[in-house]
C-alpha positions as CSV (number, residue, x, y, z in Angstrom):
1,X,11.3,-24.0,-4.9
2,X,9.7,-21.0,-3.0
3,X,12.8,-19.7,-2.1
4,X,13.9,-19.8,-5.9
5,X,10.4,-18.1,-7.2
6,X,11.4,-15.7,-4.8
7,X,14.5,-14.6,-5.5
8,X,13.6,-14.6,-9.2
9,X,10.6,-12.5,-9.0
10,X,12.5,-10.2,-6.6
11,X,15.6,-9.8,-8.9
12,X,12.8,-9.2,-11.7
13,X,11.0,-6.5,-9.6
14,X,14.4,-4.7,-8.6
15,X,15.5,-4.4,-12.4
16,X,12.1,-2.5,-12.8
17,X,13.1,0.0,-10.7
18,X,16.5,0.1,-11.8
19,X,15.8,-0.3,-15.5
20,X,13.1,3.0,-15.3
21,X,13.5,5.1,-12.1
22,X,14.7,8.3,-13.2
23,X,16.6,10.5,-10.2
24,X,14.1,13.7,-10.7
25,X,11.5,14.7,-7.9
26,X,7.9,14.1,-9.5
27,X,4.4,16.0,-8.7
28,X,3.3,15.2,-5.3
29,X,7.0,15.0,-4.4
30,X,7.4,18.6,-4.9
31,X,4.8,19.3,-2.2
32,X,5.8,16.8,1.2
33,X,9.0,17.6,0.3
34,X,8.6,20.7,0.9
35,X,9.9,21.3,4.5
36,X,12.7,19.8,3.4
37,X,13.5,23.2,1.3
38,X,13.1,25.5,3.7
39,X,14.7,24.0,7.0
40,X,15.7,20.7,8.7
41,X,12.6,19.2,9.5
42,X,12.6,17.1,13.3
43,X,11.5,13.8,13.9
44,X,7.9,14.7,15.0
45,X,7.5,17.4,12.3
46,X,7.9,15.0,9.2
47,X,5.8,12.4,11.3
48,X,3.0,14.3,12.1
49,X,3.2,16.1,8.5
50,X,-0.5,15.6,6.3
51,X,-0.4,15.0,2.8
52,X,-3.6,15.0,1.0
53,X,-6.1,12.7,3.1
54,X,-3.3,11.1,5.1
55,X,-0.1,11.8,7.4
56,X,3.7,10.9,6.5
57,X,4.6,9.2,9.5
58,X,7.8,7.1,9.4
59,X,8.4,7.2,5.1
60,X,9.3,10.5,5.0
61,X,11.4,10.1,8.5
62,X,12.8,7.3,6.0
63,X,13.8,10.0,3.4
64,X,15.2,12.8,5.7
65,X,18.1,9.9,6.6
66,X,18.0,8.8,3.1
67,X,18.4,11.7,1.7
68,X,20.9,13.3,3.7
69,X,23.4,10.3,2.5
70,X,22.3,10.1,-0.9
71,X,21.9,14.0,-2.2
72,X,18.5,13.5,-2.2
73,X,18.5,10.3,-4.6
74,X,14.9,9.7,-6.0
75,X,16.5,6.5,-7.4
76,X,17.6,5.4,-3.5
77,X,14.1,6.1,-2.6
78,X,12.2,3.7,-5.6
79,X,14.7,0.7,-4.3
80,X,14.0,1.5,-0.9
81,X,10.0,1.3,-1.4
82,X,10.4,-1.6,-3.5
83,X,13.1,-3.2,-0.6
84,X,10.1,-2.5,1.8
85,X,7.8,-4.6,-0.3
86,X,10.3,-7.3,-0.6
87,X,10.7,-7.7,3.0
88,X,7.1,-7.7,3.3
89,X,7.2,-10.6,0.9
90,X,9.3,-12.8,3.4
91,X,7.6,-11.8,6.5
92,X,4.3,-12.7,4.6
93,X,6.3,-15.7,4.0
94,X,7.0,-16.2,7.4
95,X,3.5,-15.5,8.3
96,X,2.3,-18.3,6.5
97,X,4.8,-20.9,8.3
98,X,4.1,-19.8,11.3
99,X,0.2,-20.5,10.9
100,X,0.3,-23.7,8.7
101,X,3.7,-25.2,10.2
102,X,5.3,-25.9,6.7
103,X,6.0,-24.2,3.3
104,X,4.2,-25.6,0.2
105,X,4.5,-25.9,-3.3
106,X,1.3,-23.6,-3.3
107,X,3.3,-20.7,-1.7
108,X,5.2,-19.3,-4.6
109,X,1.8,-17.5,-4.8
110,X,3.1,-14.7,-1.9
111,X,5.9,-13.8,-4.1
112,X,3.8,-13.2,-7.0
113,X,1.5,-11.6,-5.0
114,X,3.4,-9.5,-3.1
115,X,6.3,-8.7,-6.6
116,X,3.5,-8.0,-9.1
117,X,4.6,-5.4,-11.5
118,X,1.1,-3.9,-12.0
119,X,2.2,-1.7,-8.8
120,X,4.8,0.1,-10.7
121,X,3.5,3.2,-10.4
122,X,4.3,2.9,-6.8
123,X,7.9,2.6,-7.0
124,X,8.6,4.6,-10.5
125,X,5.8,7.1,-10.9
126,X,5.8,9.5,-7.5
127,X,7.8,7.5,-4.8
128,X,6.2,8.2,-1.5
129,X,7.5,5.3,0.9
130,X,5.0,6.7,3.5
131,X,2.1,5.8,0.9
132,X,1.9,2.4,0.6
133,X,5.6,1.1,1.3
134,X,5.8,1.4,4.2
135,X,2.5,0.6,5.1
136,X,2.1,-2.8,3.6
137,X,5.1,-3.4,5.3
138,X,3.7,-2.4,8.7
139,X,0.7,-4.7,7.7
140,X,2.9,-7.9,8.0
141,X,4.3,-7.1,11.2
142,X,0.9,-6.3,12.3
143,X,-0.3,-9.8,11.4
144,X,2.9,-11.6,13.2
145,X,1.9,-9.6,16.4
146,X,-1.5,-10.7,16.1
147,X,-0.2,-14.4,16.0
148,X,1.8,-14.2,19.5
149,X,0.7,-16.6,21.9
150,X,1.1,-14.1,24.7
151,X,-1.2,-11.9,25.1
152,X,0.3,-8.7,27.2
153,X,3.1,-9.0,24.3
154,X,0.4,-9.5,21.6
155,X,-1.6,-6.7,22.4
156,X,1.5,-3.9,22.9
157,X,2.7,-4.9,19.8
158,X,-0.2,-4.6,18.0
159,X,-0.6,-0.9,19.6
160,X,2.7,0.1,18.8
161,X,2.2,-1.2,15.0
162,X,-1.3,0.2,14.8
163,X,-0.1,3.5,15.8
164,X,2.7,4.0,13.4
165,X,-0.2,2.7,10.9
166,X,-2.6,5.0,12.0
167,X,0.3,7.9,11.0
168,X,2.4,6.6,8.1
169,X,-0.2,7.4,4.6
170,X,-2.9,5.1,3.7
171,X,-2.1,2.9,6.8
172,X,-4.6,4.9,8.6
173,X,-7.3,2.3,8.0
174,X,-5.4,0.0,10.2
175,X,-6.4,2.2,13.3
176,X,-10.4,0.9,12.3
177,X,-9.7,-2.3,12.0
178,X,-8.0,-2.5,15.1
179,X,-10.8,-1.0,17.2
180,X,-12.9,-3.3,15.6
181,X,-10.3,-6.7,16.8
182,X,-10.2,-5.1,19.9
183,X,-14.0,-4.8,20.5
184,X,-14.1,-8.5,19.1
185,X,-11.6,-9.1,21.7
186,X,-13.4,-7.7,24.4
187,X,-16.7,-9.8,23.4
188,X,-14.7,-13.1,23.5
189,X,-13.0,-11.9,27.1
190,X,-16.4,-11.5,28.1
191,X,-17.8,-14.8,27.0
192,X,-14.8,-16.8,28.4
193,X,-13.8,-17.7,24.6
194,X,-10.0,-16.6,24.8
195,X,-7.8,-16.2,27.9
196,X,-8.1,-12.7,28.3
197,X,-9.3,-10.5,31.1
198,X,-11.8,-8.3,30.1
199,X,-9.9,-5.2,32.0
200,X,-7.2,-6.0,29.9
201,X,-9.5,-6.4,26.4
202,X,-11.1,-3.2,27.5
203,X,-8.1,-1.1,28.1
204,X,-6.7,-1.9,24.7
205,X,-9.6,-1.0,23.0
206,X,-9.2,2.5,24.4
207,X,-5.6,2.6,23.7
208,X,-6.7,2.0,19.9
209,X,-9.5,4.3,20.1
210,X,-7.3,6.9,21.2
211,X,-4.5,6.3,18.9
212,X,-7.2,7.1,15.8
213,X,-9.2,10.0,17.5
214,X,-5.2,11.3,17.7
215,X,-5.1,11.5,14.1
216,X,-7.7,14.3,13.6
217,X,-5.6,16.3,15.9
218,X,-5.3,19.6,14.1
219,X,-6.5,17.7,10.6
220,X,-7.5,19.2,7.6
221,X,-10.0,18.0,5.3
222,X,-8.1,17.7,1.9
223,X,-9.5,15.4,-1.0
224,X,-6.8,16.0,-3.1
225,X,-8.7,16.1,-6.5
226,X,-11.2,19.3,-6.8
227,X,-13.6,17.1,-8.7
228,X,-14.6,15.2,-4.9
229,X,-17.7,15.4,-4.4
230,X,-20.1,13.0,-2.0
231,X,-22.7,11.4,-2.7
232,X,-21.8,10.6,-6.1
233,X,-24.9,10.7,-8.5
234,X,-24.1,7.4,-9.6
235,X,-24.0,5.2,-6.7
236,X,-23.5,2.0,-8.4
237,X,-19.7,3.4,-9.5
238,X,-18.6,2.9,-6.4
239,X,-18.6,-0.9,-6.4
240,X,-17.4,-0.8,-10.0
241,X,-14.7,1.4,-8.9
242,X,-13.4,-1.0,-6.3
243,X,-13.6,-4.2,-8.6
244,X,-11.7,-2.4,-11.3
245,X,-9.2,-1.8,-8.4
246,X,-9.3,-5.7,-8.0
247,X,-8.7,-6.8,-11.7
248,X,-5.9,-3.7,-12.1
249,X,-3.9,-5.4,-9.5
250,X,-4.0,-8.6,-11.1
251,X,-3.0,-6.9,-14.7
252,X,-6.4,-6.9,-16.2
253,X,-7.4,-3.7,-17.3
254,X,-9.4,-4.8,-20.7
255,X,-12.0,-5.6,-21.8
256,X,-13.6,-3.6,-19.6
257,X,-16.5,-6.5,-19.2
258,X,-13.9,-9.0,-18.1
259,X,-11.9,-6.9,-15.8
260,X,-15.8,-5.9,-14.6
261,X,-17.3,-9.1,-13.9
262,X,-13.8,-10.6,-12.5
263,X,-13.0,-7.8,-10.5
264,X,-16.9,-8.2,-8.9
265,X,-16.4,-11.4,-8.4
266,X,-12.9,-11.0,-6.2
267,X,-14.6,-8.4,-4.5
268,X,-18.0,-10.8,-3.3
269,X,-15.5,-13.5,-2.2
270,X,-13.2,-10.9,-0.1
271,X,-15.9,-9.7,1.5
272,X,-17.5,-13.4,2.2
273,X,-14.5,-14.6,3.9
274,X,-14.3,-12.5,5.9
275,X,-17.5,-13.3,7.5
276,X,-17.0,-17.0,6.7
277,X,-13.8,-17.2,8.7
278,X,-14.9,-15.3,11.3
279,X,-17.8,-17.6,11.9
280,X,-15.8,-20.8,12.0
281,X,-13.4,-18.8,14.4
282,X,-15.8,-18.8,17.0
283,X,-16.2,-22.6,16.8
284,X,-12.8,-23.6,16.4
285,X,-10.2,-22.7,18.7
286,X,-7.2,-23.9,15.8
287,X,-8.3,-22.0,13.0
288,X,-8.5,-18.4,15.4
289,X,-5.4,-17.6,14.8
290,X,-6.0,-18.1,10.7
291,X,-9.0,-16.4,10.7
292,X,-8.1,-13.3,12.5
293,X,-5.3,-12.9,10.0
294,X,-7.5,-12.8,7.1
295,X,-10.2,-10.6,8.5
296,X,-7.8,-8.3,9.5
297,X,-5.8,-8.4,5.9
298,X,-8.9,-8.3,4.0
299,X,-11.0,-5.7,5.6
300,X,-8.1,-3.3,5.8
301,X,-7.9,-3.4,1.7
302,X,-11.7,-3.3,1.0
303,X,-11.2,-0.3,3.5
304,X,-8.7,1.2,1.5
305,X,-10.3,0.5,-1.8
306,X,-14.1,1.8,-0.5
307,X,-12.4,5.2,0.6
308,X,-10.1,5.2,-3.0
309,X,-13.3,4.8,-4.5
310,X,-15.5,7.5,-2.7
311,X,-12.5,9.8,-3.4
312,X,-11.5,9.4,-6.7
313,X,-14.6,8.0,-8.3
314,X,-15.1,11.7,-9.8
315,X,-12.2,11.5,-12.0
316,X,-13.9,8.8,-14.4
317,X,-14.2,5.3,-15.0
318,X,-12.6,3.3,-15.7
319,X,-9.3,5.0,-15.9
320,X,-9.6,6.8,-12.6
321,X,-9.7,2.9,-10.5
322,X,-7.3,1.3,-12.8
323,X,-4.1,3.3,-11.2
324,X,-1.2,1.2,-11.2
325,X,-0.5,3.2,-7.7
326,X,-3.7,1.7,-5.7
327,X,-2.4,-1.9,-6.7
328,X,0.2,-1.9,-3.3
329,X,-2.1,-1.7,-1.0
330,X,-4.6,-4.3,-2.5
331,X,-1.6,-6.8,-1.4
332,X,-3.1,-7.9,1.9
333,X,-6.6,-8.8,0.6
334,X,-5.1,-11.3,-2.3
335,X,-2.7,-12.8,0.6
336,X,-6.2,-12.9,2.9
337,X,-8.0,-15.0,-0.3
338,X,-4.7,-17.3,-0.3
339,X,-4.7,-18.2,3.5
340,X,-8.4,-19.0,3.0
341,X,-7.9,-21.1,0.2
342,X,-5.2,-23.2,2.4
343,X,-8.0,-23.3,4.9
344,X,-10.4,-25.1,2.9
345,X,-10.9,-28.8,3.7
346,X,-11.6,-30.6,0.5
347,X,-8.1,-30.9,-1.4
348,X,-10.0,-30.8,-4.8
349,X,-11.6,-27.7,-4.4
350,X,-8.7,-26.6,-2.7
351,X,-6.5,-27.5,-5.6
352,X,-8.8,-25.8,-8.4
353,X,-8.5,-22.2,-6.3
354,X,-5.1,-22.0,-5.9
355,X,-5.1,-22.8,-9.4
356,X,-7.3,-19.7,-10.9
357,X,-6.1,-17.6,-8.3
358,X,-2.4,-18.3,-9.8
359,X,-4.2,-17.9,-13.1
360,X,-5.6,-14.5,-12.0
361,X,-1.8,-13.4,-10.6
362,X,-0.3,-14.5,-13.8
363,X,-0.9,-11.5,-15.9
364,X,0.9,-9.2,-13.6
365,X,4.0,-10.4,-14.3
366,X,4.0,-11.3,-18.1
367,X,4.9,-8.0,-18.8
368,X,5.7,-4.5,-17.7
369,X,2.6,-2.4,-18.4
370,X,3.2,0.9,-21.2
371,X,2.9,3.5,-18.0
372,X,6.5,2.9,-16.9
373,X,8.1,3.6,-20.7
374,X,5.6,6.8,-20.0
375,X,7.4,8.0,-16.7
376,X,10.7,6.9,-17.2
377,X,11.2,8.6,-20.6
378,X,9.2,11.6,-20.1
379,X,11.5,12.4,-16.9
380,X,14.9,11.8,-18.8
381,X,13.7,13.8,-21.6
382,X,12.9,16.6,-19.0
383,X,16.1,16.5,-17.2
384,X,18.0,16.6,-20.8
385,X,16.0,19.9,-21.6
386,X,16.2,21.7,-18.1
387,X,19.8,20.9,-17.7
388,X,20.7,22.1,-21.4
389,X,18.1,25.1,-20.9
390,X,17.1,26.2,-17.4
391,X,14.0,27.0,-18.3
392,X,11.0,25.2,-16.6
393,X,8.6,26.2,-19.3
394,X,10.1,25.9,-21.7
395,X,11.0,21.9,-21.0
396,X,7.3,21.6,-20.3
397,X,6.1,22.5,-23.7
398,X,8.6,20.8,-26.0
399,X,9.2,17.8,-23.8
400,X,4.9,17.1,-23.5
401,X,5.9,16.3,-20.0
402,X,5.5,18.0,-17.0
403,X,7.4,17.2,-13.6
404,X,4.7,19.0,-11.8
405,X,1.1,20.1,-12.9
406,X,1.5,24.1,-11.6
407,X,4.7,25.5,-11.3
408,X,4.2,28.7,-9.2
409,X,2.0,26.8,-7.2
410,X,4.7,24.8,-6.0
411,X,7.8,27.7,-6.4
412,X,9.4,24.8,-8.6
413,X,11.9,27.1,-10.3
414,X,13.2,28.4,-6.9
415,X,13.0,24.6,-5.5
416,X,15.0,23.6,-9.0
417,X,17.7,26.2,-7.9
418,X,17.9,25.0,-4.5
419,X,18.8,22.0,-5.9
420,X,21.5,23.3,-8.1
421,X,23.1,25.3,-5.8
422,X,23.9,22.6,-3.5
423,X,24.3,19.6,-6.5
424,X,21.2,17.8,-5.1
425,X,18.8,15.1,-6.8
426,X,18.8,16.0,-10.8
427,X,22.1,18.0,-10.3
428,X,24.3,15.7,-7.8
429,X,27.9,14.3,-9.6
């Protein structure tokens, strides 16, 4: 049955990108892209490259092999960022099995966790596999490293995940939460609770901490919105921000008191668990394994969404935290709230959560939301008009689309002709 639920919902979430991807470089695009232009960009170059508040890492290696096989497909791109989340669907899967020992009814949950279309911003509105892509991706690989038995091979793994985290967009707030496991890590050595020397707990933790310290390396402070400002006058938005960013992935945006109060409520019982689990961890040997998964899935999230929300709170509310785009990344917390629902011991009251949090998934898959009719039309429109006109402006006005906010910012029209001399993108056969 799981295996069914999957395929369907996968199949479902491939013909959204299908049905609406249109094969047309969008805003932010324009700008990471950019080396791409002038040059051929090496390895370290595109990994090491910042966007905005965060670095490239391995999506946009991703797109320079991508591209170079696909003239420069946008199309390629939104199934390969939506072939990254389906994979991390089955490893999540896999995740799962290898903690409880079986597959339940209960797990078609993962795929309509992980498959939801309320993140279809992410994979038809600006595809950025380095954003969150790849990096929920990462995320499940992190959390079947963290479940080896072995420690030497636990711990270089995790290291070797962490770091391509650290590096690869909004998977950056891995490298905290790693420091912090590694400095739980070196408590536990030093109490005797786990079989690890403490050398060994303490070497790692400064093999993490210098993985993150790398990332500041010749970093720039960039906000990405000019409106950033901190603290914000309104300190209370900030939890309200996050919330909303709980409700938008389940596909509530209104009323806004529902989406509110829901949204707070999934954010108190993320952040409990974590300290709930965590507690019982130190007590019981068999659920260590369990609880370390959710801590580590959760807090990375509520890390996410705390920094999305000091960053973009300045745009408004609630519009600015119900981006479709933020949804992605919320993945790992809603998979953390359904492994600690498996953990609980009462079968009743394990029963009536899986059932509301099924209810609360539901909505993101009834429908697709109006935003993709938004981008998928206004970028076919635009495409009709510059390939019919040339004329950037122009397309701009009549169209009431834009394919990027500031043209000469960007040296679009010179990019546009790039792209038409060699039949790239919008202009390949």
């Amino acid at each position: 049955m799981v295996g069914a639920v999957a395929l369907i919902l996968g199949l479902r979430f491939f013909f959204l990108i299908s049905r609406y991807s249109v094969n047309i470089l969008f805003y932010d695009q324009w700008d990471f892209l950019g080396s791409f232009f002038d040059h051929d960009p090496g390895i370290a170059e595109l990994f090491l490259l910042q966007h905005g508040p965060h670095r490239e890492g391995v999506g946009l290696i991703a797109d320079k092999f991508l591209y170079a096989v696909t003239s420069w497909s946008v199309r390629s791109e939104s199934f390969m960022i939506g072939l990254c989340i389906f994979v991390a669907m089955l490893l999540a899967l896999r995740l799962k099995k290898r903690l409880f020992g079986r597959m339940d009814y209960s797990d078609v949950l993962i795929p309509m966790i992980f498959l939801t279309f309320a993140q279809f911003e992410t994979v038809i509105g600006t595809p950025n596999p380095s954003y969150s892509g790849f990096p929920v991706l990462l995320m499940m690989l992190y959390g079947l490293a963290l479940i080896q038995e072995h420690y030497p091979l636990k711990l270089a793994m995790i290291l070797l995940v962490n770091f391509l985290l650290i590096y690869t967009g909004f998977g950056v707030f891995a490298g905290v939460v790693t420091i912090g496991l590694f400095a739980l890590f070196c408590y536990w050595s030093w109490r005797r609770i786990i079989a690890l020397r403490l050398a060994t707990s303490v070497v790692s933790l400064f093999l993490a901490s210098a993985s993150m310290a790398s990332f500041f390396v010749h970093y720039r402070f960039q906000p990405a919105v000019d409106c950033f400002y901190y603290p914000h006058h309104e300190v209370l938005d900030y939890p309200w921000f996050i919330a909303l960013m709980f409700t938008t992935f389940a596909g509530i945006r209104s009323p806004i008191i529902l989406a509110t109060v829901l949204g707070a409520v999934l954010l108190v019982v993320a952040i409990s668990i974590i300290f709930l689990v965590m507690r019982r961890a130190g007590q019981d040997q068999r659920l260590r394994p369990v609880a370390l998964i959710i801590a580590v899935m959760a807090s990375y999230s509520l890390l996410f969404s705390a920094n999305t929300a000091v960053g973009r709170v300045c745009l408004g509310l609630p519009a600015a935290a119900q981006a479709s785009r933020y949804t992605t990344l919320m993945i790992p917390v809603f998979l953390a709230i359904y492994l600690y629902v498996l953990t609980v011991r009462t079968k009743a009251r394990r029963d009536i959560a899986l059932v509301l949090l099924a209810l609360i998934l539901i909505p993101g898959h009834v429908h697709i939301p109006n935003g993709a009719d938004w981008f998928s039309n206004g970028k076919r429109t635009w495409v009709s008009c510059y390939k019919r006109t040339g004329d950037v402006l122009y397309c701009d006005s009549t169209t009431g689309f834009q394919i990027y906010p500031d043209p000469h910012r960007t040296h679009l029209q010179q990019k546009l002709d790039y792209l038409k001399e060699n039949k790239l993108n919008l202009f390949a056969e």
